[in-house]
C-alpha positions in Angstrom: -3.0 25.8 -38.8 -0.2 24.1 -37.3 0.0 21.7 -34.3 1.6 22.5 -30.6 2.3 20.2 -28.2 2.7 20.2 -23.8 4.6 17.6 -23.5 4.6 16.2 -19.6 8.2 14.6 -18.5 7.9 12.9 -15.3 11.0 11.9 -13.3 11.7 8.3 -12.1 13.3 7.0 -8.6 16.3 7.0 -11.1 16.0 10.4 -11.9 15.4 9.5 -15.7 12.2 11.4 -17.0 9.8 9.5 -18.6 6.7 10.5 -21.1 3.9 10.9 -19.5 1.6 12.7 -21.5 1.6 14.7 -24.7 -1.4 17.5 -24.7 -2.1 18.8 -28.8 -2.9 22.7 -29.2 -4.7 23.2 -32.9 -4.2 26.9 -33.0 -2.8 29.1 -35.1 -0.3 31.1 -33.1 0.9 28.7 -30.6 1.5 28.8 -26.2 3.1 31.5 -25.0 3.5 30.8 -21.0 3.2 27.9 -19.1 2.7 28.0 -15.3 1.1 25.1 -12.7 -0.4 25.5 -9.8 -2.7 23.3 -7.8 -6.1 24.8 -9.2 -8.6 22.4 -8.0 -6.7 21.7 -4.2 -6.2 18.1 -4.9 -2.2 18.1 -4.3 -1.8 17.3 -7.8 -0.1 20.0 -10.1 -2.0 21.3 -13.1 -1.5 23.5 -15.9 -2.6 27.0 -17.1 -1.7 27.8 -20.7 -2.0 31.3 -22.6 -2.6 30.4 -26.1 -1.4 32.7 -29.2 -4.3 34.8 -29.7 -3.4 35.9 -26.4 -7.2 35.6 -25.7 -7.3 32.9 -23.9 -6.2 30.7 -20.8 -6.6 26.6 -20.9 -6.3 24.9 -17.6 -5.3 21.1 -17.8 -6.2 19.3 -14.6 -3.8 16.4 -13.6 -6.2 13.2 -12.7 -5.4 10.4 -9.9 -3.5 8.5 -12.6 -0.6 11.9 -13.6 -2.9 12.2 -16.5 -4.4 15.4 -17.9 -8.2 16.1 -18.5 -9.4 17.8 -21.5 -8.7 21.9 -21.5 -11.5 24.0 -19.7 -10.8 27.4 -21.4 -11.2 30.6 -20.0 -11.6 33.9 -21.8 -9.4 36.6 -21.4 -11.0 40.0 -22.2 -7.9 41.8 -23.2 -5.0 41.1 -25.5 -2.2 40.1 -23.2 0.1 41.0 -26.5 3.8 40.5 -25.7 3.7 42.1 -22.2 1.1 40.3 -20.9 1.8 38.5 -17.6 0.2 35.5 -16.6 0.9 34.4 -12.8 -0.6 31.4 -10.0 -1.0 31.5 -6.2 -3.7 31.5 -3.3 -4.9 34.5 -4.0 -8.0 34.3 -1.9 -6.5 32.1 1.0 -8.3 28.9 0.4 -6.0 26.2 -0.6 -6.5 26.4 -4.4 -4.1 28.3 -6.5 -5.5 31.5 -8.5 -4.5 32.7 -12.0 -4.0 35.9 -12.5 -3.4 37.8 -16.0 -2.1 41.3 -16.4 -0.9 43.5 -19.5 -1.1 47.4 -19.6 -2.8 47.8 -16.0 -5.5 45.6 -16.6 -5.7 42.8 -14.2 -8.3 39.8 -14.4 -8.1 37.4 -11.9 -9.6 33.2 -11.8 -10.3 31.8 -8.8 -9.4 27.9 -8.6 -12.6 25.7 -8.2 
């Protein structure tokens, strides 16, 4: 099994980026999109994840201090295979983005918290 990593560059009043956190995947097939979105409407940016497998979505919530929370993973009920779209907005109108994941005219949709 080998190791993947997020790693989270956060830009200075410089504009220099600077570590802020590195997040470790042990799977086997590694992350295959990446998008953020403000999933628990707290005006910080988080992260949603599809992880090789393609079976699955992790959602990293930033905290107060621009650090991330362990993964709350989702499951996916379909293989989203190499078409497989995933995509974040207000879907539902109230402040918290949405994921939504598509492949071969299925459509599941996960409504932020």
């Amino acid at each position: 099994m080998l190791l993947y990593v997020i790693a989270v560059l956060l830009q200075d009043e410089t504009n220099s980026f600077l570590l802020s956190q590195e997040m470790d995947f042990h799977i086997s097939n590694g992350i295959d999109q990446i998008e953020t979105g403000d999933f628990n409407g707290d005006g910080r940016m988080d992260i949603a994840a599809v992880t090789g497998g393609h079976y699955s979505i992790n959602i990293y919530v930033q905290l107060e201090d621009g650090s991330f929370m362990n993964k709350q993973t989702y499951p996916v009920t379909f293989n989203l295979g190499d078409k497989g779209k995933l995509s974040v907005g207000d879907l539902n109108s109230d402040g918290k983005d949405d994921v939504a994941v598509v492949n071969s005219g299925t459509l599941q949709v996960y409504y932020g918290k």
